[in-house]
MMTF fields as JSON, N, C-alpha, C and O atoms, coordinates in Angstrom:
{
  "mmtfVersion": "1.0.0",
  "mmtfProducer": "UNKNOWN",
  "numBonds": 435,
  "numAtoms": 436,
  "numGroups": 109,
  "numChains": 1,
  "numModels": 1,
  "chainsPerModel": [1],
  "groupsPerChain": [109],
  "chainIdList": ["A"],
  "bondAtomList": [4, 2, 8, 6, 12, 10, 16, 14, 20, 18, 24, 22, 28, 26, 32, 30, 36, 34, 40, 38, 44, 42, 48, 46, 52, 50, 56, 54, 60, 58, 64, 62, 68, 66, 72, 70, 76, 74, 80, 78, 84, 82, 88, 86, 92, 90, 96, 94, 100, 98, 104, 102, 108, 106, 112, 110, 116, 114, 120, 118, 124, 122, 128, 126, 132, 130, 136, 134, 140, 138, 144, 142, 148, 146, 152, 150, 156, 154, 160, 158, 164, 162, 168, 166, 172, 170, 176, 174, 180, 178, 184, 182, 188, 186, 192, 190, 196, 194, 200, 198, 204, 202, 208, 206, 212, 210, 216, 214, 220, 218, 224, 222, 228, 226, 232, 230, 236, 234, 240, 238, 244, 242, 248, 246, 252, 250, 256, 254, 260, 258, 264, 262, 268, 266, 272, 270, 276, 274, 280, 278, 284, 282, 288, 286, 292, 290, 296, 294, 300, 298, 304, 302, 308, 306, 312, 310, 316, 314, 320, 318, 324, 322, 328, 326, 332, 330, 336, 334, 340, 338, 344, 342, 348, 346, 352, 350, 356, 354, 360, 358, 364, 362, 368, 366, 372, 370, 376, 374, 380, 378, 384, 382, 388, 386, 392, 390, 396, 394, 400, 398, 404, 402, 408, 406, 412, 410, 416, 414, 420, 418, 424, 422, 428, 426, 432, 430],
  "bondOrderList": [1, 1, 1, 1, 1, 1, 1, 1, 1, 1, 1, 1, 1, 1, 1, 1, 1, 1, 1, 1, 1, 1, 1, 1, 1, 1, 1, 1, 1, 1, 1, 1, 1, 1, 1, 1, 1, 1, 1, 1, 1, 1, 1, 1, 1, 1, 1, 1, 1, 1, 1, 1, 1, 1, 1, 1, 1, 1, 1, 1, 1, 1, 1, 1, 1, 1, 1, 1, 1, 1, 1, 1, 1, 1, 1, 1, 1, 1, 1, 1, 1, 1, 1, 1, 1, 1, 1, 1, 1, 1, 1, 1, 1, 1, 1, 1, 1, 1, 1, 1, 1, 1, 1, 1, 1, 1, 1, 1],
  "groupList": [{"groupName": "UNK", "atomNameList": ["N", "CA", "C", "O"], "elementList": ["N", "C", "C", "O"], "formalChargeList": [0, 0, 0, 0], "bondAtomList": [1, 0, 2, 1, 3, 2], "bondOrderList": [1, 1, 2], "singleLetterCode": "X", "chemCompType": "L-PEPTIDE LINKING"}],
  "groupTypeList": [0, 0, 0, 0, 0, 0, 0, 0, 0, 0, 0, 0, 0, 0, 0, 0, 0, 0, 0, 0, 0, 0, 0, 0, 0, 0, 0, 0, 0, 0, 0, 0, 0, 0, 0, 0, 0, 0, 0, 0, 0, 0, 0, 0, 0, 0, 0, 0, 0, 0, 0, 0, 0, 0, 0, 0, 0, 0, 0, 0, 0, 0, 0, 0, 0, 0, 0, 0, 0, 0, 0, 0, 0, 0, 0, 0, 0, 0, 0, 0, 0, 0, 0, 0, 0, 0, 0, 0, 0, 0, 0, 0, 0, 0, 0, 0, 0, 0, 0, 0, 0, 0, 0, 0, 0, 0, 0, 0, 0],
  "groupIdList": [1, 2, 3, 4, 5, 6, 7, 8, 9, 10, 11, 12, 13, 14, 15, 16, 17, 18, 19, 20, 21, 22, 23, 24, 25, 26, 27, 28, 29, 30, 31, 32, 33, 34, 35, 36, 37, 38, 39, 40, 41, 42, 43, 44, 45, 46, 47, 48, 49, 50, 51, 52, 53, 54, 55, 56, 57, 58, 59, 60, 61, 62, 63, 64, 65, 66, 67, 68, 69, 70, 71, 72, 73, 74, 75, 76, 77, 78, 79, 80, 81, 82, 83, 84, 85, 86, 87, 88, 89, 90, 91, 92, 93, 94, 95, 96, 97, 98, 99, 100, 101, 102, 103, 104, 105, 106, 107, 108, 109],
  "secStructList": [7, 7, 1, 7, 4, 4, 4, 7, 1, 1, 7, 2, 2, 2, 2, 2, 2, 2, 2, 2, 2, 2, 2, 2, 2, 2, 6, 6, 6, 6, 7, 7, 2, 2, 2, 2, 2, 2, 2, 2, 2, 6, 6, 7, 7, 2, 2, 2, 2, 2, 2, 2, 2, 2, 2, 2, 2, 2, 2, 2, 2, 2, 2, 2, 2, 2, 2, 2, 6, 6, 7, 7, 7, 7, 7, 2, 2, 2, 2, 2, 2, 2, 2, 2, 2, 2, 2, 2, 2, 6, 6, 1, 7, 7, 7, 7, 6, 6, 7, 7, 7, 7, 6, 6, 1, 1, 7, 7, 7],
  "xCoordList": [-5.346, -4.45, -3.032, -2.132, -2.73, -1.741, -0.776, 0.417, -1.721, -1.051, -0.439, 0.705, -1.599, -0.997, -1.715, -2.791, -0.979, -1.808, -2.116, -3.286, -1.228, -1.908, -2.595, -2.651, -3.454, -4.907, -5.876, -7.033, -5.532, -6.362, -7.263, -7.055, -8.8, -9.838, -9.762, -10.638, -8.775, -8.741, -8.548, -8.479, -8.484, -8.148, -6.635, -5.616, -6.665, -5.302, -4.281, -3.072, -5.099, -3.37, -3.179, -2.104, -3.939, -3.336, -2.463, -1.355, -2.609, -1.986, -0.381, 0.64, -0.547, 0.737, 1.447, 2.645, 0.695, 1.2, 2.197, 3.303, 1.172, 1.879, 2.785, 3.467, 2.884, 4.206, 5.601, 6.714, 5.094, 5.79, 6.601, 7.809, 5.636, 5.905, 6.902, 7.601, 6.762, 7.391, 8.66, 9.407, 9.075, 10.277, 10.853, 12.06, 10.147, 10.896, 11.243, 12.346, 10.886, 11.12, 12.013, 13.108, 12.019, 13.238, 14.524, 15.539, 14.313, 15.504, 15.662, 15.846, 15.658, 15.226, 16.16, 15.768, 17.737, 18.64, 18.243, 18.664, 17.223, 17.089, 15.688, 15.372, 14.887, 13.756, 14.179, 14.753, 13.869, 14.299, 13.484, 12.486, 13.19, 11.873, 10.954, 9.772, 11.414, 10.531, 9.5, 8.353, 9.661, 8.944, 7.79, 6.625, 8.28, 7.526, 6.408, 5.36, 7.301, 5.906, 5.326, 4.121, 5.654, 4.7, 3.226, 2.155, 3.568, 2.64, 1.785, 0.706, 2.426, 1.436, 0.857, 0.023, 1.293, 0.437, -0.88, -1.957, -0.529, -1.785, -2.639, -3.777, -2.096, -3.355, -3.096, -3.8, -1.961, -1.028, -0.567, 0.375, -0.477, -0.057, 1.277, 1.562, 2.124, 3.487, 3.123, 3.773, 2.365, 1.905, 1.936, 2.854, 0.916, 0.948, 1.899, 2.355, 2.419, 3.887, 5.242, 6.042, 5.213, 5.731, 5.421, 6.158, 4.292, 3.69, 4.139, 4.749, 3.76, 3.816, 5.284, 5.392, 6.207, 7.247, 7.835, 8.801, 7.078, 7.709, 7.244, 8.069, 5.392, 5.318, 5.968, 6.413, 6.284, 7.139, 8.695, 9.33, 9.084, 10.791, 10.052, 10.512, 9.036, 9.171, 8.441, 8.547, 7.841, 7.484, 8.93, 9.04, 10.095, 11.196, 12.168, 13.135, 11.455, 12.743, 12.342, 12.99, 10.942, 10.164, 10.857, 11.238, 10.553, 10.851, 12.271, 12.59, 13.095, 14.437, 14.492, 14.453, 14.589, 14.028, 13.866, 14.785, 12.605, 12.362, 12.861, 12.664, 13.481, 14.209, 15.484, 15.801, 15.977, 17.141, 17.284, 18.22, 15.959, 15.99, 15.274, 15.219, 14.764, 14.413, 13.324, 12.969, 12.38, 10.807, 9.984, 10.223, 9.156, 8.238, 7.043, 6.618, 6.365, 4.83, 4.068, 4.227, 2.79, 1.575, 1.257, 1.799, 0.259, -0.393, -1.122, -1.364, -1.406, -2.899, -3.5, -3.529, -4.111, -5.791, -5.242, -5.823, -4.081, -4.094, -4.088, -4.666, -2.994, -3.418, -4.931, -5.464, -5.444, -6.891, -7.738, -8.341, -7.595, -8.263, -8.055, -8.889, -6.564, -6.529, -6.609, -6.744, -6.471, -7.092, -8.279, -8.439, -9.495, -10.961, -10.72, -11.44, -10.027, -10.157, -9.848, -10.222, -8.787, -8.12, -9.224, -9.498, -9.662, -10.45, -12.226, -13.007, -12.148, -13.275, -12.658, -13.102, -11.878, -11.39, -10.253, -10.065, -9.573, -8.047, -7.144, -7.519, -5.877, -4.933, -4.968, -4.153, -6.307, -6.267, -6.673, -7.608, -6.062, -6.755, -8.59, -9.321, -8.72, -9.931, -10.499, -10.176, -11.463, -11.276, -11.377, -11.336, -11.555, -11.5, -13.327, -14.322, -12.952, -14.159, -15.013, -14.483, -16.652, -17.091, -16.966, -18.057, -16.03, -16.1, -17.548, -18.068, -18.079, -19.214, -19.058, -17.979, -19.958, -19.809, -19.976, -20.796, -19.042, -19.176, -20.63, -21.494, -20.655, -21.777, -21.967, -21.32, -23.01, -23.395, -23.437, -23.962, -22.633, -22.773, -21.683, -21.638, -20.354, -18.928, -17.874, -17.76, -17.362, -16.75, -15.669, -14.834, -15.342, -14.088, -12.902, -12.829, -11.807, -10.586, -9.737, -8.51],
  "yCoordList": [4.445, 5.033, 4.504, 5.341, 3.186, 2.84, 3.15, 2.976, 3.562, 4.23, 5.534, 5.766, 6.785, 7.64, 8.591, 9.181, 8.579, 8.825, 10.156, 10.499, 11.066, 12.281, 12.54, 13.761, 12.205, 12.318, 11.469, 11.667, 10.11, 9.614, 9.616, 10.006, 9.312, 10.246, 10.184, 9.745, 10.591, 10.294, 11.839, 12.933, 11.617, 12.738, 13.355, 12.687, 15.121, 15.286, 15.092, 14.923, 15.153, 14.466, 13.067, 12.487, 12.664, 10.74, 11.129, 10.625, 12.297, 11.898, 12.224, 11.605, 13.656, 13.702, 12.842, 12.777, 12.39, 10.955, 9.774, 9.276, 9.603, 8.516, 9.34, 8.666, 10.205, 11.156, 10.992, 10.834, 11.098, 11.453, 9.393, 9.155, 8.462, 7.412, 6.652, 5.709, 7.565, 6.814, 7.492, 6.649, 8.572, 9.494, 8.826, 8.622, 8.577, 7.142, 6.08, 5.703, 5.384, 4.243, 4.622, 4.208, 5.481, 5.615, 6.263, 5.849, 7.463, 8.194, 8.372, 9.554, 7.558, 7.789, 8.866, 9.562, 9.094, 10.093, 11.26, 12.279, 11.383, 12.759, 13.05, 14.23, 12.052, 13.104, 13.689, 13.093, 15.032, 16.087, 16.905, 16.85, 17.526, 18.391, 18.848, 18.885, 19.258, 20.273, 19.182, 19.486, 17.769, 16.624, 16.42, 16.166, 16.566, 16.627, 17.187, 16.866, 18.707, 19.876, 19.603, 19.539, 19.33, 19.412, 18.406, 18.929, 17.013, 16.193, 16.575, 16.03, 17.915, 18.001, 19.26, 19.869, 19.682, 21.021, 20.571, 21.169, 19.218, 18.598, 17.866, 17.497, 17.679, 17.775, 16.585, 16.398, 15.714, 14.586, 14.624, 15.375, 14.426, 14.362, 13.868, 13.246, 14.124, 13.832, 12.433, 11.78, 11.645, 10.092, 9.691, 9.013, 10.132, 9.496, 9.392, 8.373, 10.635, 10.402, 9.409, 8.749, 9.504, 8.344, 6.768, 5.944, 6.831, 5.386, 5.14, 4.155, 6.201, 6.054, 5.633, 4.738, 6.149, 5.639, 4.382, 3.765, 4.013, 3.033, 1.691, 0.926, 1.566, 0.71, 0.401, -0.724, 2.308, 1.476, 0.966, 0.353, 1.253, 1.001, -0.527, -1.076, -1.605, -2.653, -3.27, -4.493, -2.961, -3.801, -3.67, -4.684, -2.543, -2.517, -3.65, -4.205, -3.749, -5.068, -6.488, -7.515, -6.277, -7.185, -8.477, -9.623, -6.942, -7.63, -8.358, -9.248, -7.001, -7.518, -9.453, -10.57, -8.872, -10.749, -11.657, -12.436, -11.721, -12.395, -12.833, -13.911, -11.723, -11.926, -12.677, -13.803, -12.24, -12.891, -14.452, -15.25, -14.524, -16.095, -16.906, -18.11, -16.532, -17.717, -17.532, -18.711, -16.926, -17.208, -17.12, -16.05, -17.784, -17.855, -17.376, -17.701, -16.539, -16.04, -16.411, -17.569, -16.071, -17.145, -17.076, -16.389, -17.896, -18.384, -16.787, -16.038, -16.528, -16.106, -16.052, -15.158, -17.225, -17.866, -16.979, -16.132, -17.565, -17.007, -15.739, -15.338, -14.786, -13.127, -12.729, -11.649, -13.624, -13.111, -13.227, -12.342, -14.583, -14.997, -14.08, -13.534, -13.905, -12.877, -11.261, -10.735, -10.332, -9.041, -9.596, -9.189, -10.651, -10.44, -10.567, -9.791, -11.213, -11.439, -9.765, -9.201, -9.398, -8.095, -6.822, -5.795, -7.123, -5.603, -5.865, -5.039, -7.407, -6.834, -6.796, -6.25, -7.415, -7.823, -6.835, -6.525, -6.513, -5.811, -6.902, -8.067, -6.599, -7.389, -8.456, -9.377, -8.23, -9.451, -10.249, -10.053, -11.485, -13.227, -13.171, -12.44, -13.967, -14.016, -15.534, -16.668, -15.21, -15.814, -17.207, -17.551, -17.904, -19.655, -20.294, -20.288, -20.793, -21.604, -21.832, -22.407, -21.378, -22.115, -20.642, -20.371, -19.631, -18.706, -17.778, -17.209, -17.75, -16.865, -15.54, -14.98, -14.984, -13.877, -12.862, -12.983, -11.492, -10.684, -9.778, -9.553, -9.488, -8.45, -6.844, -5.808, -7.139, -6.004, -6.439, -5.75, -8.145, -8.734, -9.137, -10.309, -8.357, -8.012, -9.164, -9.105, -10.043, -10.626, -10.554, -9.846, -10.844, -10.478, -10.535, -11.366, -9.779, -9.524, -9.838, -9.741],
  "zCoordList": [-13.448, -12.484, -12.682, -12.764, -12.769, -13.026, -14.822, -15.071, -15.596, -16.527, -16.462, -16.854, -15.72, -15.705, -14.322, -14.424, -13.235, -11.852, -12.197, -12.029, -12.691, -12.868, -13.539, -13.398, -14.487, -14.947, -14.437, -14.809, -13.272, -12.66, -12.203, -11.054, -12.409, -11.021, -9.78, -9.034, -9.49, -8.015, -7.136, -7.698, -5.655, -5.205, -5.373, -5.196, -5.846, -5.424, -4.517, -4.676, -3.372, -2.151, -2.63, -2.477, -3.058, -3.257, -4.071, -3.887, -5.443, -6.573, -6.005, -6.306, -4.887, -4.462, -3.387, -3.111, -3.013, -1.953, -3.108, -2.898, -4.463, -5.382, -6.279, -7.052, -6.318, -6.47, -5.818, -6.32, -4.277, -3.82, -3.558, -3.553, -3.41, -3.641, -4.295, -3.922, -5.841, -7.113, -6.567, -6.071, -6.509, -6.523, -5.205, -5.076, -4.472, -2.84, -3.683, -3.285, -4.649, -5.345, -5.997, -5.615, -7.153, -7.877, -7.97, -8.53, -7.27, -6.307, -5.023, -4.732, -4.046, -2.825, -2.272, -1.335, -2.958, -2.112, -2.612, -2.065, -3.917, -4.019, -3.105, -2.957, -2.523, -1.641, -0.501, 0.41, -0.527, 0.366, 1.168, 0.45, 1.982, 2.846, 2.107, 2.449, 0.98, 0.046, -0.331, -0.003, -1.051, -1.054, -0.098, -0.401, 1.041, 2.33, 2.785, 3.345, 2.11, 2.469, 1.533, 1.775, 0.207, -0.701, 0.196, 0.503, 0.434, 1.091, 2.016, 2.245, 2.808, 4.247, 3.769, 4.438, 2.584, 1.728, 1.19, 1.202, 0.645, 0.382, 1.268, 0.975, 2.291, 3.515, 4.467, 5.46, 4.097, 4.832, 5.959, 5.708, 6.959, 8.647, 8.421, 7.397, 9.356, 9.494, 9.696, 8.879, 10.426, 10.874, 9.365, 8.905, 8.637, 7.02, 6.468, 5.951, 6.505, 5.567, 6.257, 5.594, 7.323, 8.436, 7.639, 7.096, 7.831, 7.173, 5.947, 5.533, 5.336, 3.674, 3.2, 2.362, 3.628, 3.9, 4.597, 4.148, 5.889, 6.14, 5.105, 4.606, 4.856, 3.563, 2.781, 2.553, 1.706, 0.938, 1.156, 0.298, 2.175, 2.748, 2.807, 1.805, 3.544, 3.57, 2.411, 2.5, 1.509, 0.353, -0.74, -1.43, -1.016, -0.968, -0.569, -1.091, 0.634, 1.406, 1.273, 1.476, 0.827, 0.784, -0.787, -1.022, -1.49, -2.71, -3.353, -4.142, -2.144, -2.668, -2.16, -2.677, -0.999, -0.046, -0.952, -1.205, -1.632, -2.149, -3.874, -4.437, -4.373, -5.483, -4.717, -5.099, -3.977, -3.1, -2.702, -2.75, -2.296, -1.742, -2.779, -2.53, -3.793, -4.885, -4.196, -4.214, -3.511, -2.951, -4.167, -4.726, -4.765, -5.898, -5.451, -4.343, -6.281, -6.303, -6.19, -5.804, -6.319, -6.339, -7.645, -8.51, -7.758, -9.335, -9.418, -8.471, -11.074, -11.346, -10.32, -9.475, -10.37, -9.344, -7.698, -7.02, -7.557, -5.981, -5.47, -4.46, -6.678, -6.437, -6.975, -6.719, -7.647, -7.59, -6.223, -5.615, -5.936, -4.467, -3.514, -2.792, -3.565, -2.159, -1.95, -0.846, -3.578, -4.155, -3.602, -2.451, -4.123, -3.416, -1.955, -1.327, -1.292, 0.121, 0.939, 1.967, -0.446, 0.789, 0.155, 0.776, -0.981, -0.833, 0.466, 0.938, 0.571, 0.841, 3.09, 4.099, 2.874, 4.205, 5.035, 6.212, 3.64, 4.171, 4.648, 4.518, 5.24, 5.033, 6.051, 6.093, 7.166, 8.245, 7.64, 6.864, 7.811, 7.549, 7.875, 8.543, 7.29, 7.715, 8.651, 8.298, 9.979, 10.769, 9.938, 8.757, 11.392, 11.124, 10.998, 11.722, 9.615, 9.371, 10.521, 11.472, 10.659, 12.13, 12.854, 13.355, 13.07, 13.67, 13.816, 12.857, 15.208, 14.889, 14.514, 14.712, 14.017, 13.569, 14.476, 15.387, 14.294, 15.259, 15.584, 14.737, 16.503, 16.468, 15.756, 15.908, 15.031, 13.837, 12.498, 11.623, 12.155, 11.01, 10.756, 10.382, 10.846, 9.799, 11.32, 12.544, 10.21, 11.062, 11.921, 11.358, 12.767, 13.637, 13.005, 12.1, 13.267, 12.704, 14.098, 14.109]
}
């Protein structure tokens, strides 16, 4: 996917969601309504595209930030640790050592 999204196996609205993504990343003054509809043609809610946008506007600000202030990355080891933590968890922390577990199995968030 990351080589080439449009032959990706993935679903078509994603591919036009990461379409519509890259073209927010690299020209942002040229996305225009037509961009838009294209998204809610492919089956996107005004809420999604809301989102989809505000993400990337803050991983954007995110990054500049941090090129800005000298903030350093994590190791290897640590974007591995936390890719396993977030696919199986998503982006909440995961509770505190000792925490019982919620009811049904899956722990509290």
């Amino acid at each position: 996917m990351l080589d080439d999204v449009k032959t990706a196996p993935i679903p078509e609205a994603e591919k036009a969601l990461f379409a519509f993504v890259d073209k927010l990343n690299d020209a942002p003054g040229d996305v225009c309504r037509e961009d838009v509809e294209r998204l809610k043609a492919a089956g996107w809610s005004d809420e999604a595209v809301y989102d989809a946008v505000s993400v990337c506007a803050l991983f954007n600000f995110y990054n500049r930030w941090i090129d800005g202030t000298g903030v350093q990355g994590l190791s290897p080891a640590m974007y591995e640790r936390s890719a396993k933590r977030m696919a199986t968890g998503g982006y909440l922390p995961a509770p505190p050592p000792g925490s019982p577990p919620k009811p049904g199995g899956e722990p509290e968030r």
